[in-house]
DOBA-138622 format. One record per residue (C-alpha): x, y, z. Coordinates in steps of 0.02 Angstrom, whole numbers, padded with zeros to 5 digits, always signed. Layout:
N
XYZ...
END
This chain:
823
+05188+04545+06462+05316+04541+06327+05372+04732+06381+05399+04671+06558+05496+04506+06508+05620+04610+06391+05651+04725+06505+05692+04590+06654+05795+04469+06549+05913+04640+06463+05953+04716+06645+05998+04505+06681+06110+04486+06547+06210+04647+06569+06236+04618+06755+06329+04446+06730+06439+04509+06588+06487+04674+06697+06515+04548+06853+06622+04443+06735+06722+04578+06667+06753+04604+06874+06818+04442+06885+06906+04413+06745+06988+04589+06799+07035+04536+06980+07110+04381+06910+07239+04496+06807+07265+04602+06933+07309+04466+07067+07455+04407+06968+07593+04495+07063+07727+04390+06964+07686+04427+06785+07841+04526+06685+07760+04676+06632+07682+04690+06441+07791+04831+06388+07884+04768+06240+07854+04845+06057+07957+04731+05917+07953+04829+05723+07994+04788+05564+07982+04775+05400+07957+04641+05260+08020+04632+05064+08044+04514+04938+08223+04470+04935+08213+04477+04735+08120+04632+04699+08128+04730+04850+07949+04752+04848+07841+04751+05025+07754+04568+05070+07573+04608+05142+07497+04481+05264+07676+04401+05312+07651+04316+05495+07754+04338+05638+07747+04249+05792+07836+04281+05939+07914+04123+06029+07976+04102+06197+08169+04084+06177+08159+03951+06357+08011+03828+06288+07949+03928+06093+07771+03943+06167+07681+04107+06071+07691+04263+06153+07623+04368+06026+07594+04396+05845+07547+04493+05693+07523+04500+05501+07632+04642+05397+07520+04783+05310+07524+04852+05143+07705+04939+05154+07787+04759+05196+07782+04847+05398+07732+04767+05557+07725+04821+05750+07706+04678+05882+07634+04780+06043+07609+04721+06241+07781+04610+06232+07844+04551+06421+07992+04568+06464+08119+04447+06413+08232+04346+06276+08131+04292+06119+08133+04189+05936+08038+04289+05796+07971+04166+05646+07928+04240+05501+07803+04153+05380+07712+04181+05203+07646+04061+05093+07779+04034+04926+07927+04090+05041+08041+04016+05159+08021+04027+05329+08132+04103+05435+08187+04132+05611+08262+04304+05715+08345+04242+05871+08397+04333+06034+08277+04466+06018+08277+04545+06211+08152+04652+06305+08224+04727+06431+08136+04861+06554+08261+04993+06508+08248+04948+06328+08077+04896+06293+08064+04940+06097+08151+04824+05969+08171+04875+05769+08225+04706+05711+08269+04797+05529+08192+04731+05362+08201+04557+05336+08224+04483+05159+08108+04363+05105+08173+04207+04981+08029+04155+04857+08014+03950+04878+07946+03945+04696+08092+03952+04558+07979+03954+04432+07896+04129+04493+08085+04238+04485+08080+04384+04385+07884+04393+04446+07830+04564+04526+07772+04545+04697+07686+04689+04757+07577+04651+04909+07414+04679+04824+07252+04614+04878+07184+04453+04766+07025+04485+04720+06969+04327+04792+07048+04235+04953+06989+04058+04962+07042+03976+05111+06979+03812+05195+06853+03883+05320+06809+04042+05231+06810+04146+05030+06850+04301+05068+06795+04444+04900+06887+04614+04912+06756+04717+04839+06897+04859+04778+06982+04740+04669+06797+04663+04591+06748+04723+04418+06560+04758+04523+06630+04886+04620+06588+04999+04494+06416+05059+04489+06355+04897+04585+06270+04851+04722+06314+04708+04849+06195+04603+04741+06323+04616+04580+06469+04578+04717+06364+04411+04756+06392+04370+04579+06569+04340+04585+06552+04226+04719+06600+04048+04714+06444+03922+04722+06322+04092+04754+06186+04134+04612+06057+04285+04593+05887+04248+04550+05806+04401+04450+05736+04483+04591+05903+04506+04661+05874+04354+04789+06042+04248+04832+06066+04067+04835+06230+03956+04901+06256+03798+04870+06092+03793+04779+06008+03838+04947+05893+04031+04976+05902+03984+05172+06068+04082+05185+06111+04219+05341+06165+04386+05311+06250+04480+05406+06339+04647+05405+06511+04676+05495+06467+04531+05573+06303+04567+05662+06133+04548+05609+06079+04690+05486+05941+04721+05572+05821+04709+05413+05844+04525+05430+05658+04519+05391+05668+04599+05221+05710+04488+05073+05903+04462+05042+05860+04564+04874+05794+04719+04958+05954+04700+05095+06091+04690+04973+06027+04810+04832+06016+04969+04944+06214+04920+04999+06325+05020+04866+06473+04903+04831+06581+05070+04843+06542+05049+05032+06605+04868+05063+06767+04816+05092+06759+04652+05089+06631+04501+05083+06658+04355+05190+06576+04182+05145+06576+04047+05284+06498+03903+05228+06513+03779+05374+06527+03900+05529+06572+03849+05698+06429+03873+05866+06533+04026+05916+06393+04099+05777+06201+04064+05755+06145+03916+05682+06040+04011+05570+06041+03972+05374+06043+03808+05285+06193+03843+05170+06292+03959+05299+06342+04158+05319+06355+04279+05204+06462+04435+05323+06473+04598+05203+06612+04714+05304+06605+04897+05271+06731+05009+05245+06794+05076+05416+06964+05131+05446+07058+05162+05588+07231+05260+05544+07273+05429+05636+07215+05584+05583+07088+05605+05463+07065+05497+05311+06923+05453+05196+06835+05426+05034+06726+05489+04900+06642+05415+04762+06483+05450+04638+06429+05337+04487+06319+05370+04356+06235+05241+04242+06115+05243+04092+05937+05215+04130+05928+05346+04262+06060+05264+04382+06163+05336+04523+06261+05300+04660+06374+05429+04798+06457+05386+04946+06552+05472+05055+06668+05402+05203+06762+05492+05337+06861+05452+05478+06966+05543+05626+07060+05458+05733+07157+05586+05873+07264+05493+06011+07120+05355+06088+06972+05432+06013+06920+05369+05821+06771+05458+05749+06679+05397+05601+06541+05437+05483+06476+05394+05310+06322+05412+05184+06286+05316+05021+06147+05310+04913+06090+05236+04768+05951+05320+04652+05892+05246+04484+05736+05164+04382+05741+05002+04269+05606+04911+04148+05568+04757+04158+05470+04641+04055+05387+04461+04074+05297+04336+03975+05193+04179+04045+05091+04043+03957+05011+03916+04069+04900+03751+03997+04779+03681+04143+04657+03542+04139+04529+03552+04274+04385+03410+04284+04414+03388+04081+04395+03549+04052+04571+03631+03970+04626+03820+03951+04761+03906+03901+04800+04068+03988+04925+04202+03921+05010+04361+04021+05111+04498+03975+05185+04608+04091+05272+04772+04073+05333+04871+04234+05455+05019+04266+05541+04986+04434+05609+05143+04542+05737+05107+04673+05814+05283+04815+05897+05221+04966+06001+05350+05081+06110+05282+05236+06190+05351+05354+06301+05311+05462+06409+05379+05609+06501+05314+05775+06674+05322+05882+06789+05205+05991+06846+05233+06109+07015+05168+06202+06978+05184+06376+07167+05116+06402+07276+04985+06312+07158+04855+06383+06979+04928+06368+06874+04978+06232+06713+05057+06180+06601+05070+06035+06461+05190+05989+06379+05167+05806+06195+05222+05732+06136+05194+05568+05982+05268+05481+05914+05188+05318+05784+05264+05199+05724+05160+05050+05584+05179+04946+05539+05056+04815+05401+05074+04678+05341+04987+04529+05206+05044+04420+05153+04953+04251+05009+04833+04154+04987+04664+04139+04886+04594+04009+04775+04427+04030+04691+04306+03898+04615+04156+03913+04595+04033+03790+04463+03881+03761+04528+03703+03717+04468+03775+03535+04592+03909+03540+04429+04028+03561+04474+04193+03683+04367+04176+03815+04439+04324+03934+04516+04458+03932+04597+04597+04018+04727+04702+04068+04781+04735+04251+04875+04917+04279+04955+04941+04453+05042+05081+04550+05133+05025+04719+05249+05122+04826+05356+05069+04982+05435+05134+05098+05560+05076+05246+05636+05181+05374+05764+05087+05486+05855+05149+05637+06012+05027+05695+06100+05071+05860+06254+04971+05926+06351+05004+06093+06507+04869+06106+06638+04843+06232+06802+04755+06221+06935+04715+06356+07093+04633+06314+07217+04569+06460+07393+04549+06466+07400+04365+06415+07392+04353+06228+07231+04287+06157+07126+04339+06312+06980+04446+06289+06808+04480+06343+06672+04553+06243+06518+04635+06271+06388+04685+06116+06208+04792+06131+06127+04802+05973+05956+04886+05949+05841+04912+05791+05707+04991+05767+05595+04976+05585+05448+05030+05490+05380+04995+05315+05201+05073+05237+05164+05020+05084+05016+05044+04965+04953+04984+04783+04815+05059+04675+04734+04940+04537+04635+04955+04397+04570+04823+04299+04476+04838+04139+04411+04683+04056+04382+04688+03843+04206+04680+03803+04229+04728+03614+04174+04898+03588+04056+04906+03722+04126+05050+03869+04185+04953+04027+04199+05029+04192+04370+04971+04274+04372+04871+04436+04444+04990+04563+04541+04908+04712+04688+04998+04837+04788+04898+04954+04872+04950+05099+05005+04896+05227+05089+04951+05388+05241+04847+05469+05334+04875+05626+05511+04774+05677+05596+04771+05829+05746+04671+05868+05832+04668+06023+06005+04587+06030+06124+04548+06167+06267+04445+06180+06456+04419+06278+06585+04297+06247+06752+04282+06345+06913+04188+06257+07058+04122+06364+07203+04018+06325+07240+03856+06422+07392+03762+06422+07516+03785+06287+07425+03777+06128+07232+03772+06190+07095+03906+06190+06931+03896+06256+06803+04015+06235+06626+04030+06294+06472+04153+06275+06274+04192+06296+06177+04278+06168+05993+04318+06187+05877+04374+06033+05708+04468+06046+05619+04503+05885+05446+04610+05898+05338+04616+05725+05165+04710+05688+05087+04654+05527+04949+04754+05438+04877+04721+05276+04695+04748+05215+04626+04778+05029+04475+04886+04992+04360+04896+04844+04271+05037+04759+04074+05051+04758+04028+05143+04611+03851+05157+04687+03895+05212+04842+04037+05320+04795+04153+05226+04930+04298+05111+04973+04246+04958+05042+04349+04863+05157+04363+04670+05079+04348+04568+05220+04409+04438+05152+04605+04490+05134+04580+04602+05293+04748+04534+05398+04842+04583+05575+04949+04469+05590+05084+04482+05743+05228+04387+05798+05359+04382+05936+05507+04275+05942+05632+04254+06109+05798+04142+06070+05900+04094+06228+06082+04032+06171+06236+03984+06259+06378+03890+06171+06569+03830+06230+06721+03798+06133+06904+03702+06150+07027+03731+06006+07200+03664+06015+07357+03597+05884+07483+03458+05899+07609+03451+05791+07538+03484+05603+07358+03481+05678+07222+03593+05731+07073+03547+05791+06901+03614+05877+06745+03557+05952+06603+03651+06024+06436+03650+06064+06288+03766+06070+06117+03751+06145+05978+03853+06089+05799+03880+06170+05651+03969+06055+05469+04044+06118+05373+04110+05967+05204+04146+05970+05108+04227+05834+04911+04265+05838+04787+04322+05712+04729+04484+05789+04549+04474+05676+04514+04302+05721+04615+04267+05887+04676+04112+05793+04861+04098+05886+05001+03971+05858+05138+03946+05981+05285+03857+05957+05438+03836+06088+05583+03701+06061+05769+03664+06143+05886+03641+05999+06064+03548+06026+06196+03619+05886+06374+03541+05888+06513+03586+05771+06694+03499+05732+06835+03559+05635+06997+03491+05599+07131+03547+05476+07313+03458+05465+07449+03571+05390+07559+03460+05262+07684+03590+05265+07666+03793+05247+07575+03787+05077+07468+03636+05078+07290+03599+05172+07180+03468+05229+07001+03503+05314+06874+03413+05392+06715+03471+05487+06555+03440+05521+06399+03567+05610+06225+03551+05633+06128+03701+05568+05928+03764+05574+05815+03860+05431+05659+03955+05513+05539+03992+05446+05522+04196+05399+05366+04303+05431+05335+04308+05233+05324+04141+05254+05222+04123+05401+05101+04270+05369+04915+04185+05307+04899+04368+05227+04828+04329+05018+04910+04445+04894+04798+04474+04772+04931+04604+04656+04897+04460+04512+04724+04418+04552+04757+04229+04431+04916+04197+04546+04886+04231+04731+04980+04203+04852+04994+04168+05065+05106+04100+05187+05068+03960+05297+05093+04001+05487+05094+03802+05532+05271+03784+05468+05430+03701+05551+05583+03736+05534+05722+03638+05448+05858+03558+05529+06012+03520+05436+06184+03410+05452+06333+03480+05366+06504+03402+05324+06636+03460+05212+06788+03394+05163+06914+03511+05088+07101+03528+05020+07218+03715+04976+07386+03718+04903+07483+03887+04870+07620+03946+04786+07692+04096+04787+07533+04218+04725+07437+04079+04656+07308+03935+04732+07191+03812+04713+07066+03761+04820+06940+03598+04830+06796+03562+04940+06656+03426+04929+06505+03452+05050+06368+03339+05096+06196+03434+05174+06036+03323+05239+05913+03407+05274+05761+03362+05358+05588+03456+05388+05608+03563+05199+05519+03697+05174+05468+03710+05004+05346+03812+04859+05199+03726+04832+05103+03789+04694+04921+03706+04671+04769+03752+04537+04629+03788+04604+04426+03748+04545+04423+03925+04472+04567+03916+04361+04688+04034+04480+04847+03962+04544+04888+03982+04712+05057+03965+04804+05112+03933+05000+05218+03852+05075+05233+03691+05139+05351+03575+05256+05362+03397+05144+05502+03252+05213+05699+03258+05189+05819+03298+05074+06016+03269+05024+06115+03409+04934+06309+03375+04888+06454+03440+04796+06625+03494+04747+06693+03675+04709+06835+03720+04628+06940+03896+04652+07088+03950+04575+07209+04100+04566+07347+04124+04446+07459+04263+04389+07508+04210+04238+07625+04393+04198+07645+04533+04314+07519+04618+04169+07379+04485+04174+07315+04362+04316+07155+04273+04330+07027+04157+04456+06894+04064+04412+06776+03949+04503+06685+03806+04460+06547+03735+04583+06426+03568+04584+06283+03529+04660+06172+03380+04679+05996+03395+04761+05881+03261+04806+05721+03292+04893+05598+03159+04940+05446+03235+04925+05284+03233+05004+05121+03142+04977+05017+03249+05070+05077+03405+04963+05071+03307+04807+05265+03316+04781+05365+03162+04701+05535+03128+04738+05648+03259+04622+05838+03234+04582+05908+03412+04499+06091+03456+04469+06156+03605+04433+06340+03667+04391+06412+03856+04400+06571+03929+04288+06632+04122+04343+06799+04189+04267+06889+04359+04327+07018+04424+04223+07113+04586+04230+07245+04645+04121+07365+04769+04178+07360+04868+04027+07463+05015+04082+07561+05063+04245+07402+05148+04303+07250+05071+04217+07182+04905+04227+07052+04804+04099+06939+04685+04201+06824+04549+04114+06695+04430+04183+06612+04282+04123+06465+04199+04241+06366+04045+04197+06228+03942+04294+06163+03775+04216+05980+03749+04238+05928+03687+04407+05777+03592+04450+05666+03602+04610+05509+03527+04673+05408+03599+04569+05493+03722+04451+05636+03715+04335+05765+03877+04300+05852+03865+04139+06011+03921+04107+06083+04098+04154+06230+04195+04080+06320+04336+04064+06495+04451+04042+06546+04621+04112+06681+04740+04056+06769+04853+04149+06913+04992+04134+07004+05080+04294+07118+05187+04287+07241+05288+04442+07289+05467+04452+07357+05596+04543+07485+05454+04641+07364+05338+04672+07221+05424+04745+07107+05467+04636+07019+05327+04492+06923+05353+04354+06808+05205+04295+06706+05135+04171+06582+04971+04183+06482+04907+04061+06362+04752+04115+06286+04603+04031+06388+04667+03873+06269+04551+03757+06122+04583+03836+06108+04368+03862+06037+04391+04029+05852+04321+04071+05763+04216+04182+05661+04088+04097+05585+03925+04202+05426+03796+04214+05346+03778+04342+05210+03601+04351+05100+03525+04448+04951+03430+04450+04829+03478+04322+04941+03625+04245+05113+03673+04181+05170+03868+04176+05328+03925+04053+05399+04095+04128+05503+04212+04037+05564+04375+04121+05705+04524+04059+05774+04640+04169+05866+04795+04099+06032+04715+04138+06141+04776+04004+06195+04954+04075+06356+05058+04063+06443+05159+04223+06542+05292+04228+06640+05316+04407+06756+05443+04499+06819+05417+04670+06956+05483+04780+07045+05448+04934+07076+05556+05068+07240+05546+05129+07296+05375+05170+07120+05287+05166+07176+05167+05049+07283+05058+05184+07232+04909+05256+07153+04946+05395+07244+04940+05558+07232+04783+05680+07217+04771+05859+07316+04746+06001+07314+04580+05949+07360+04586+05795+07179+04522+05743+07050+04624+05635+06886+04661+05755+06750+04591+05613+06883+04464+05546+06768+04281+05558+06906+04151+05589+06887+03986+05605+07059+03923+05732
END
């Protein structure tokens, strides 16, 4: 039944978006009048001071008869910039960048017999007097902070060395790392992730797993959207998280090669290639990362059950192994100047295992040891992922049109197993250890399909429209089995035997109108959403079926004071599902006095999001301010509750409502053309209301995050990079996380003209870093202390190939495919 329904709705789908394209096609071609597109205007950009080339300068192209836009572009690394598909005719080029003066080209012509302009290098006057005598150079800020998005380039942050994109989520503003690698924003888990802008396709795998098998030498650049518009799902309490990998798109062949090697056992390789001939632009890549780490926790809980009080003490002591291998490869191609298609695959391997002892004791109200024991384990997991994408673009002659078309198919497996041994300490009598093995075996299929078509109405108004439909397939097998000494056998434990399957179907279809007057921009849409899930206990034919219609509007607005100063204003209504993990009633019994299960009655969240925010720039330097308000109802939360036989056991639990707000700060300054910083500084409050039927009172935490990036430029080729993170504690429902903090230090230097580097990292300098927290409840309160073997040095070599190191080119439109704008 599911089979059949897939395989009717896909065939659906592709039919109207191939009809469309028809359409939309005819409708070109039946406009007999149109000047033809055959213009190409060049140039170049430099600071008028220094002669150096201004990256990311904007040109628009204005109608000389009525100065509506005809086309546009940004300038690349070299100051250069080529405005393609120009009609025929007479034309005003403005010139923008933020610190400089605007300025204006007129009588530019097109002309059929003359249809390519070189409009010569244009000198750029700095606004700022204070910043003369200041280098410009066009270099990428480490951080981009602009009103709808944060944009991290991963080359120039001091975690691009030996890192993973879990160290790269530590530079982010208002985004923390819990010590299994999780991420928060905004003080919220319930975040999306997604990778050059799709879905990653592990989407069921914790964010920690996800983002620790991505070397940071792979990304180019992380994107951070924290109030997104409907043109993307609803998905994630806090927002999206969009980690873009390095692609490039330059004739010939170009690429990139880097390898890392840390203490501990640590390294990383990756290798990227690509070959561009004429219309055809092959590309391929492989990374892996390869290492083992220690780490160490302590936990003391005091529980009072019927009058009765203990005291129960664990140490634990694990060594962690971590290989993951990817590999990816793909082409586009440009069918003409109008159409084009995409081919990518992507195979993951990761294996994760953890092997150690944890010790037990128990203690009387009398202090008197009345258990105990230690508990050695041996697990080992392993994930195989297959990702295929097929993608198909088609561009028309009037500027901003386009149609798009995306397939996207994955295909995963995870077996994992554990083997314990528990001995309990009976003085010196022998004991024979408890013998248990655990097993699993996981299955994922996602099906994705989606097209959107954006046209431009009237003279400043767009309005774009698209379907998306979402078919997730998981298989769920977990069982535990004990060993008979008598018999000489495993026996199945039928009491943590679980199948456990669940199939999910989301129906979307959204619409939205953007427009500007005068120093305004503004845009409303509107997205509606349809879900089927139905999930069954295959043992006990227990099923639960849920199926809603969801409404999800959005608004933005931002007024442009003048060409360095921002206001913003929007508002969208978001969703947090639950995830299998959550939903699956399967008991892990790794730490048989802490078990734990998921609770497949859960509903999702729903959330209301505002934000309010304000940029100003000048010249290379900015500051940005946002305050956002979140209520959220429906929360899903940890409950934690003791139970008659003195083990605690966790699930999770919808309890009432809840308000979150705050303010982040972001600035960038160069103070010297040797030393320029940014920093960050975010606030949260959150206030959740509890539940009486969980047991939860109403809980008011606050929390506040410092991070600091410096880099000195210490010689013409080398550069010295420090960091400084701090997160306040933060209080929950039930638990409380003390404070975190940390510093990195980093050295890069450039040879051989630029394209080779040479670099050394060395994080959590002081070794500061832990995880300590309390977690209460009724009848018990647990202090948790855990180490991670943070403090690790890097060494790093990586070279360019050719010209890989350019910004990567833009289309057509002068718009980057996986950019995530906003207006």
């Amino acid at each position: 039944m599911k089979i059949s329904s897939l395989f009717l709705l896909l065939p659906t789908l592709f039919l109207i978006c191939f009809l469309s394209n028809d359409l939309f096609a005819q409708g070109v071609s039946g406009r007999g009048g149109d000047r033809p597109s055959i213009g190409i205007i060049k140039g170049k950009l430099i600071d008028e001071a220094t002669g150096n080339p201004i990256e990311y300068g904007s040109l628009a192209v204005l109608s000389a008869r009525d100065s509506s836009l005809a086309g546009g572009t940004i300038s690349d690394p070299r100051g250069e910039f080529r405005i393609d598909q120009v009609k025929t005719g007479k034309y005003i080029i403005r010139i923008q960048f933020m610190g400089y003066e605007t300025k204006y080209i007129n009588n530019v012509m097109i002309r059929p017999d003359s249809p390519e302009v070189y409009i010569g290098t244009i000198n750029m006057q700095n606004r700022a007097s204070d910043l003369a005598g200041v280098e410009i150079t066009g270099e990428k800020q480490m951080l981009v902070s602009n009103l709808d998005k944060k944009i991290i380039n991963v080359d120039k942050s001091i975690a691009s060395i030996g890192g993973s994109a879990v160290e790269v989520m530590e530079n982010i503003p208002s985004v923390t790392v819990d010590a299994e690698g999780n991420v928060s924003l905004r003080g919220s888990s319930n975040v999306t992730i997604l990778v050059d802008g799709k879905p990653s396709g592990l989407a069921e795998m914790s964010s920690s797993d996800l983002l620790q098998q991505i070397p940071a030498s792979s990304i180019e650049s992380i994107e951070v959207i924290t109030n997104p518009s409907v043109r993307y799902d609803p998905e994630g309490t806090s927002g999206i998280i969009n980690i873009v990998l390095k692609k490039k798109s330059l004739q010939g062949l170009n690429g990139m090669v880097s390898v890392t090697a840390g203490t501990g056992d640590r390294y990383n390789g990756s290798l990227n290639l690509n070959y561009r001939k004429d219309r055809v632009n092959f590309f391929a890549g492989y990374d892996n990362r390869l290492g083992r780490f220690k780490s160490t926790g302590e936990t003391e809980r005091i529980s009072t059950y019927e009058g009765i009080s203990s005291t129960l003490l664990q140490s634990q002591e694990m060594t962690n192994k971590r290989n993951m291998h990817s590999v990816n490869t793909g082409f586009d191609f440009l069918i003409n100047n109008f159409n084009t298609l995409t081919l990518s695959f992507q195979y993951r391997s990761m294996n994760f295992g953890n092997k150690g002892n944890v010790n037990s004791r128990t203690f009387n109200a009398n202090d008197s040891l009345t258990r105990a024991f230690d508990r050695y384990s041996d697990s080992d997991r392993e994930i195989a992922s297959y990702n295929y994408n097929l993608s198909y673009k088609k561009t028309f002659a009037t500027k901003g049109k386009e149609f798009t078309t995306d397939f996207m198919f994955t295909d995963n497996a995870m077996s994992g197993n554990q083997q314990i041994e528990q001995t309990e300490a009976s003085g010196s009598l022998e004991v024979i250890p408890l013998l248990q093995f655990s097993g699993s075996d996981n299955t994922n299929n996602m099906y994705m399909l989606q097209s959107n078509f954006i046209t431009p109405v009237w003279e400043t108004g767009r309005i774009e429209t698209g379907i998306k439909a979402t078919v997730k397939d998981l298989g769920m097998k977990n069982y535990l089995e004990d060993f008979d000494r008598e018999s000489n056998e495993w026996i199945l434990n039928p009491l943590a035997n679980n199948f456990f399957d669940y199939f999910e179907q989301i129906y979307a279809a959204y619409g939205i109108y953007s427009s500007s007057y005068k120093k305004l921009k503004y845009q409303a849409g509107f997205r509606v959403e349809q879900l089927i899930s139905n999930s069954e206990l295959t043992l006990t034919n227990d099923k639960f079926d849920r199926s809603y219609l969801s409404l999800y509007p959005s608004v933005h607005v931002v007024y442009e004071k003048n060409a360095t100063e921002q206001f913003m204003l929007s508002y969208s209504r978001r969703v947090s599902r639950p995830s299998h993990r959550q939903l699956n009633p399967f008991v892990d019994y790794s730490d048989s006095l802490n078990i734990r299960y998921g609770n497949p009655k859960l509903d999702p969240e729903f959330i209301n999001s505002y934000e309010m925010g304000w940029s100003n720039f000048w010249g290379k330097n900015s500051l940005n301010a946002t305050l956002f308000y979140r209520y959220t109802t429906g929360i899903v939360d940890r409950i934690v509750t003791l139970e008659e036989n003195g083990v605690t056991s966790t699930t999770y639990r919808n309890l009432t409502s809840g308000t979150a707000y705050g303010l982040e700060l972001i600035g960038n300054r160069e103070f010297t053309p040797w030393f320029k910083a940014n920093a960050n500084a975010s606030f949260f409050k959150n206030i959740i209301n509890g539940s009486e039927i969980a047991g939860i009172e109403k809980v008011n935490g606050e929390m506040w995050t410092m991070k600091v990036n410096l880099t000195f430029k210490v010689t013409k080729s080398g550069s010295l990079m420090l960091a400084g993170n701090y997160k306040s504690a933060e209080v929950e429902a039930q638990d409380r996380e003390e404070p975190v903090y940390f510093s990195d230090v980093a050295f890069k230097y450039d040879f051989l003209k630029g394209k080779a580097s040479v670099s050394l990292r060395v994080s959590d300098v002081f070794n500061s870093r832990k995880f300590d927290s309390e977690t209460s409840g009724v009848g018990f309160v647990s202090t948790n202390s855990r180490r991670m073997e943070t403090r690790v040095g890097y060494l790093g070599f990586s070279y360019r190939i050719n010209n890989y190191n350019r910004n990567k080119e833009k289309d057509r439109n002068g718009q980057n495919d996986m950019e995530m704008e906003e207006f």
